[in-house]
N, C-alpha and C positions, 0 to 999 in steps of 0.2 A: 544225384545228377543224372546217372545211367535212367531212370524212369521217370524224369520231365521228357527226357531225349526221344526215348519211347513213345509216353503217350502224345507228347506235342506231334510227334513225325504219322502216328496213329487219327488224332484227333484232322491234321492239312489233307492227309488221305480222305479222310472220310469225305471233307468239305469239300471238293472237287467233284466228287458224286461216284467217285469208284465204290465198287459193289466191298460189303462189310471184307467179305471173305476173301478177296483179295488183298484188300486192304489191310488186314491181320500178315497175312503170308508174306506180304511186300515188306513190311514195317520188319516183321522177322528178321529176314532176307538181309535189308541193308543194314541194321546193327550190327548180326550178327557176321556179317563179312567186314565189316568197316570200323566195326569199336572194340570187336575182342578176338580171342584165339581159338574160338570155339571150330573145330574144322567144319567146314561145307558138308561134310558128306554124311558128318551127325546129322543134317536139318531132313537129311532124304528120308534116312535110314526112321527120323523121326516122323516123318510123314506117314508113311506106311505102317509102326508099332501103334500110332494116337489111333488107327481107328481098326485095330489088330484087336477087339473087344468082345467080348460075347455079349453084353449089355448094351452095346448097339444096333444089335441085328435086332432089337427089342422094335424100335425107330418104325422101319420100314415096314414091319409089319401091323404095327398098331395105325399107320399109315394105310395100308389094306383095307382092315378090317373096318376104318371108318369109312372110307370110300365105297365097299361094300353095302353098308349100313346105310349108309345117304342116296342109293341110286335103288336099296331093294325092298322099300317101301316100309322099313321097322319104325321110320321118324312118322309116319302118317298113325302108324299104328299106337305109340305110345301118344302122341297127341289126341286123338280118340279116346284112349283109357285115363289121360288127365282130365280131358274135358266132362266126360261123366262123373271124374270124380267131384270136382270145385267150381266145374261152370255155371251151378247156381247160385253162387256167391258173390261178390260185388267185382267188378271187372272180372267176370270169370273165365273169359278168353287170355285175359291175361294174364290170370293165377295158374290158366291149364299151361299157357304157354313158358311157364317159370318151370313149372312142375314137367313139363314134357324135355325142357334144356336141360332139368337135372336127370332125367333116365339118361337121355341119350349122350347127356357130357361120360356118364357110366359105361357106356363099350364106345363111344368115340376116340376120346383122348386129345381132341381137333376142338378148338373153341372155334376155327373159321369154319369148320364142318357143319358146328353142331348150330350156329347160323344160318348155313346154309338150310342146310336140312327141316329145323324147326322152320324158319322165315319164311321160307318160300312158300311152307301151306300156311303157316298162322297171319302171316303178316296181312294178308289179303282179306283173310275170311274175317278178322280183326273190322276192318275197312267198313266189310259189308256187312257188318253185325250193328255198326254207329259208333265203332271207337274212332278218334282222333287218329290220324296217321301217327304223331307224333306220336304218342301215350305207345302205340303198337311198337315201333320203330325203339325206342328208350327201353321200354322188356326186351325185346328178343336181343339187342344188341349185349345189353348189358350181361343178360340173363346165361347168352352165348360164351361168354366169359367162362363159367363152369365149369366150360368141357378142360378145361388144364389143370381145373384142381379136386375136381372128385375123379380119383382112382377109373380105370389107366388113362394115365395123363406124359405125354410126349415131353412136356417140358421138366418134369422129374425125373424121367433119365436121362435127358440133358442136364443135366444138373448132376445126378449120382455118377456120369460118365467124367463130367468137366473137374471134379472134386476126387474123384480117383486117384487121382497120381499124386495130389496133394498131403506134403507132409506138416502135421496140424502137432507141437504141441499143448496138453492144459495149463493152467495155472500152477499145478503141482507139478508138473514136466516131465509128465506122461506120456507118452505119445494117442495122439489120438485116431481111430479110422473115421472115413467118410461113411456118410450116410447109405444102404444098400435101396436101392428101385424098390425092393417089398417092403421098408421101414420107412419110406415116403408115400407109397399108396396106401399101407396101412393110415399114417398119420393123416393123410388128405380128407380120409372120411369124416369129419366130423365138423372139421374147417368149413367143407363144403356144403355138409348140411346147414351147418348155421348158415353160411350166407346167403343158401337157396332160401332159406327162411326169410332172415333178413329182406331179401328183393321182393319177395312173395307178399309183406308185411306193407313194403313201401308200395307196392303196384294198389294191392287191398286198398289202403286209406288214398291213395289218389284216388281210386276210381270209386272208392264212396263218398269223396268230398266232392267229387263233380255228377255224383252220380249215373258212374258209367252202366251199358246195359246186363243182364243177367240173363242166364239161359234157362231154360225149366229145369228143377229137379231130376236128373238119370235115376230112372228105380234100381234097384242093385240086381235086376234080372240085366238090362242093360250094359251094368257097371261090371259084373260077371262077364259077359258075353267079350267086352270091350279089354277087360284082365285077358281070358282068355287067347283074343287073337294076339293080343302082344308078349305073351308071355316066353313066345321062342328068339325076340330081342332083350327083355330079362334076366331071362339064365346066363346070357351074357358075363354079365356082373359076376354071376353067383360062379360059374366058371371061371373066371379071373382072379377074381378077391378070394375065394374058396382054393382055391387047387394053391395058389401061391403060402396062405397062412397055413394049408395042411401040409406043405409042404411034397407036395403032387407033384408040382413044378416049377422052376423057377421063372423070374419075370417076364425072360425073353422066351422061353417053353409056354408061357402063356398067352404071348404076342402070336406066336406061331401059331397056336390051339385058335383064338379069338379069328384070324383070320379066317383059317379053313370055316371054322363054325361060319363064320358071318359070310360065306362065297356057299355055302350049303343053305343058308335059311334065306339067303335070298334069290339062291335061283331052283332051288328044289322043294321048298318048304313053302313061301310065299308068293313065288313065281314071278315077282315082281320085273324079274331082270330076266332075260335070255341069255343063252350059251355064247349066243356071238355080240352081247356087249360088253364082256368078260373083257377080251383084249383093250378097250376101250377103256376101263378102270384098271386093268395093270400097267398101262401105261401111263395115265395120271398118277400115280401112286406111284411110281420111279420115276416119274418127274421129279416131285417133292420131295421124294426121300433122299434124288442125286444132290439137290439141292442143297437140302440139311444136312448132309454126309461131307457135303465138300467146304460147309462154313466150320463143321468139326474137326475136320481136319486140318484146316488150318489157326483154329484156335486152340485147338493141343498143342500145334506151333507156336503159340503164343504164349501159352501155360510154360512150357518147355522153356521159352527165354524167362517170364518170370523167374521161375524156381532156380534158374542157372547164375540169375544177376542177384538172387537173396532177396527178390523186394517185397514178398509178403512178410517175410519175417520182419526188413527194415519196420516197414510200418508196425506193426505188431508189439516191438520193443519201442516206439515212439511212443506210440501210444500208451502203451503202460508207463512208461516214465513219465507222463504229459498228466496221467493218474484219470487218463478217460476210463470214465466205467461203462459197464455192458448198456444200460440202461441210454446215454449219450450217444453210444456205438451204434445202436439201431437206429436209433433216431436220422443219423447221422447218410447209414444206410437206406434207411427210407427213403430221404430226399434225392441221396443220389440216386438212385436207383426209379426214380419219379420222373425227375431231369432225365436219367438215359432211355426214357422210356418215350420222350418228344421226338429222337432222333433215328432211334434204334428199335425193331424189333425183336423179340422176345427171348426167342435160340440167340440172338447173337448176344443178348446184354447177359445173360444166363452164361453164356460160355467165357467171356471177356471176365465178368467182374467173380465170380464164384471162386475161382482157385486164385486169387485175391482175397476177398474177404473169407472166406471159410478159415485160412490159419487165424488169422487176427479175431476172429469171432471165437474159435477153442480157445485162446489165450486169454481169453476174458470171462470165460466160462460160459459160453452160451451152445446148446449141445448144434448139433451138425442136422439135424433132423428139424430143428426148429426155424436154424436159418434157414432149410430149405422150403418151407409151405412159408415163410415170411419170404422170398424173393417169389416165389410162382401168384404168392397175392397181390404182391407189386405189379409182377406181370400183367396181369390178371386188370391190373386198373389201367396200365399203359396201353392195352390192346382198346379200351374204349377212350381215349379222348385222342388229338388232334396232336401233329401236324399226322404219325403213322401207325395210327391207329387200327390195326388190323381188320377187328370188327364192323367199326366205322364207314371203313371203304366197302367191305362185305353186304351191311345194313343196307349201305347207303343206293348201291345198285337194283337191291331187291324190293325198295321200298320207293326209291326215283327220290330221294330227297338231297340236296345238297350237302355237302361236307357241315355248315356251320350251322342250317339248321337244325341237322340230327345232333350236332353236339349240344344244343342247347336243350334237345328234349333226353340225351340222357343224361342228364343233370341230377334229379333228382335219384339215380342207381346210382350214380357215382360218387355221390355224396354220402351215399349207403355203404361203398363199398368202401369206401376211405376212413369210415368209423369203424366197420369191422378190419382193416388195417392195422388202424390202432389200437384195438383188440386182440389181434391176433401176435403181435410185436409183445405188448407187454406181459400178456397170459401167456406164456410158453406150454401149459397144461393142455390146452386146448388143442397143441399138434402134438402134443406127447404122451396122454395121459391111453391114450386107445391100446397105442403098440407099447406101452409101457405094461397094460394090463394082460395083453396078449405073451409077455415075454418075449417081446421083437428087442428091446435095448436092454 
C-alpha cells in the first residue's frame, strides 16, 4: 500500500511538469511527514550524508574534462585519425564518424558531448561529401550514445553511487555489495566495443546498399601523421583505464587526473582554447554538475524512503514466491526501463529505479555488475528515440532536422542497438567475463 501511495503521488508530480528533482524531494517530504514516524530532521540530516561521497566528486569532474575536450580541438583530431583510417570504405564518413564517437565517448563520459563534439564537424562535411542528411544525422546520433558506455562513463557512477547504500541479499543469503565505478568501467569495455562494431556494421551495409561515397585510400605516412596529432586525446583512455586497474588511482583520483590532463592538452598542448575561455567552460561544467548534484540528492532521499518502508525487499520476496526467474526479471526490466526512458532522462531513471531493482536482481542471482552495463544500455537506447530523447534534441539542432524526421532516420541504429540489448541481458559474460579475468569480482 505504502508504495502505490508513493509512486502514484511520484508519478501526478511528474505529470504537472515539476522538474524530476523536485519532484522526488516533494514526494519524500509529504509521506514522510504525513504517513509515518520518521522525524523531519532525519530527511535534512539525510540530505546532506546522500551526497557526503567521494565517488561523486568523480561526477563534476568527468564533466570538466569533457567540456575541455569538446572546446580544445581533440574531437576534430581523432576525427582526422578515423577518417584516414576507414574512409575509403563504403560510407566511409560514416565509419570514421562511429569510429571517432567511439575514441571520444573514451575520455568524454557525456553521450551529449560526444554529439556535440563529433556532429558539429562530421555532420556537415557528411552533407558535402553527397551523404543523405538523414543517413549522417542516424550515425552521429545513435553512435553518440557510446559516450555512457565505454569507460569513463557519468552514468556508472550514477549508478555505483545510487546502489551504495543498498542492502542486496543472494539466493543463498549472503549479503551482497554493490558494484564499485572501476568494476563497471572495467566491465563497459567490451559492451562497447561490440556495439561500436555493431553500428559501424549497420552504417557499412547501408551505405553500400545505396552506394554511399568513399574517400581515397590515406597511405599510412598520412594515417601516422593523423595517429600522431591525436595521440595526446589517447592517452586519455590509457591514463584512466590504466591507473585505475593498476591501481594508481581510484575512479574519482582519475576524474580529477582526466580533468587537469584535458585543461593542459587543450590550452598548452594544442592550443586550441585560450587562457581566458577557461572561465567560460568552468562555468558550463558547474552548470551541469549543480544540476546532476541536486537530482542526487534528492533521490538518495528517495532511496532513503525506499529502504525505510522495506519495498525493495517486498518485491523481491513477491517475486520469488510468484517463482519469477532471472531470466523473466530482465525481461521484465527492460521494458520498464524502455517505458521510463519516453518520460525520463537517464540520471534520473538510473537513480529512481536502481536501488529498487538492484536487491530484487541479487535475490535472483543476477550479479550487480551485469545489472549495471544492462540499465546504461537501456539508457543508452532511451537517449535516442522520442518524446526526450537527449541525443535527438542535440542531433536535431546541429543538423536543423525536425524531431520526427531524425527519428525516423535513426531507425535503423536503433534497431541495432535493441538486438545488442538483447544480447547484452541474456549473455551476462559479455559485462563480466573482462573484470572477471582481470580479478576485479
Amino acid at each position: 500500500m505504502s508504495s502505490l501511495l508513493i509512486f502514484s503521488l511520484l508519478i501526478f508530480l511528474m505529470l504537472t511538469g515539476m522538474p524530476i528533482s523536485i519532484a522526488l524531494g516533494l514526494t519524500v517530504l509529504s509521506f514522510v511527514f504525513f504517513m509515518t514516524n520518521v522525524p523531519t530532521e532525519s530527511v535534512a540530516l539525510k540530505l546532506f550524508t546522500g551526497i557526503d561521497n567521494f565517488e561523486i566528486m568523480a561526477i563534476p569532474f568527468f564533466i570538466l574534462a569533457g567540456n575541455f575536450l569538446t572546446h580544445g580541438g581533440v574531437a576534430r583530431r581523432m576525427i582526422n585519425f578515423a577518417t584516414s583510417m576507414v574512409g575509403h570504405w563504403y560510407g566511409g564518413l560514416g565509419l570514421a564518424g562511429v569510429m571517432a564517437c567511439a575514441l571520444f565517448a573514451a575520455v568524454s563520459g557525456s553521450s551529449p558531448a560526444t554529439v556535440i563534439a563529433i556532429g558539429s564537424i562530421m555532420l556537415p562535411a557528411m552533407v558535402k561529401q553527397g551523404f543523405p542528411k538523414r543517413f549522417g544525422a542516424g550515425v552521429i546520433t545513435t553512435s553518440g550514445a557510446l559516450g555512457i558506455l565505454i569507460p569513463p562513463s557519468i552514468v556508472m557512477v550514477v549508478y555505483a553511487v545510487a546502489t551504495g547504500g543498498s542492502i542486496a541479499l543472494d539466493p543463498a543469503g549472503h549479503r551482497v555489495s554493490s558494484a564499485s565505478v572501476g568494476q563497471l568501467f572495467i566491465a563497459g569495455v567490451i559492451p562497447g566495443i561490440m556495439l561500436a562494431t555493431l553500428l559501424g556494421f549497420t552504417t557499412f551495409y547501408r551505405a553500400w546498399k545505396n552506394d554511399y561515397p568513399r574517400l581515397p585510400r590515406a597511405s599510412w605516412a598520412e594515417r601516422f601523421i593523423a595517429f600522431r596529432k591525436c595521440i595526446w586525446g589517447l592517452l586519455l583512455i590509457v591514463i584512466v583505464l590504466g591507473g585505475i586497474y593498476t591501481g594508481k588511482f581510484t575512479p574519482t583520483e582519475a576524474a580529477a587526473v582526466s580533468a587537469v590532463y584535458a585543461f593542459i592538452i587543450a590550452v598548452f598542448v594544442y592550443r586550441d582554447m585560450s587562457l581566458k575561455d577557461v572561465p567560460k567552460v568552468l562555468l558550463g561544467s558547474a552548470n551541469m554538475s549543480a544540476m546532476i548534484l541536486y537530482i542526487i540528492t534528492n533521490a538518495v532521499l528517495f532511496s532513503f524512503l525506499m529502504a525505510n518502508e522495506n519495498i525493495p525487499q517486498q518485491i523481491a520476496n513477491w517475486m520469488a514466491a510468484a517463482g519469477v526467474n532471472w531470466a523473466v526479471f530482465l525481461l521484465v526490466v527492460n521494458i520498464l526501463l524502455l517505458l521510463a526512458g519516453n518520460v525520463m532522462e537517464a540520471t534520473s531513471i538510473v537513480l529512481i529505479m536502481a536501488p529498487i531493482l538492484f536487491p530484487v536482481a541479487v535475490k535472483l542471482g543476477i550479479h550487480p555488475v551485469h545489472l549495471g552495463i544492462l540499465m546504461v544500455v537501456n539508457m543508452e537506447v532511451g537517449m535516442c528515440h522520442p518524446p526526450v530523447g537527449l541525443n535527438l534534441y542535440v542531433a536535431s539542432g546541429i543538423a536543423k532536422m525536425g524531431i520526427t524526421e531524425l527519428t525516423i532516420a535513426v531507425m535503423p541504429w536503433l534497431l541495432t542497438m535493441l538486438g545488442f540489448l538483447a544480447l547484452v541481458t541474456y549473455v551476462p559474460e559479455i559485462s563480466l567475463w573482462l573484470p572477471r579475468m582481470l580479478g576485479m569480482l
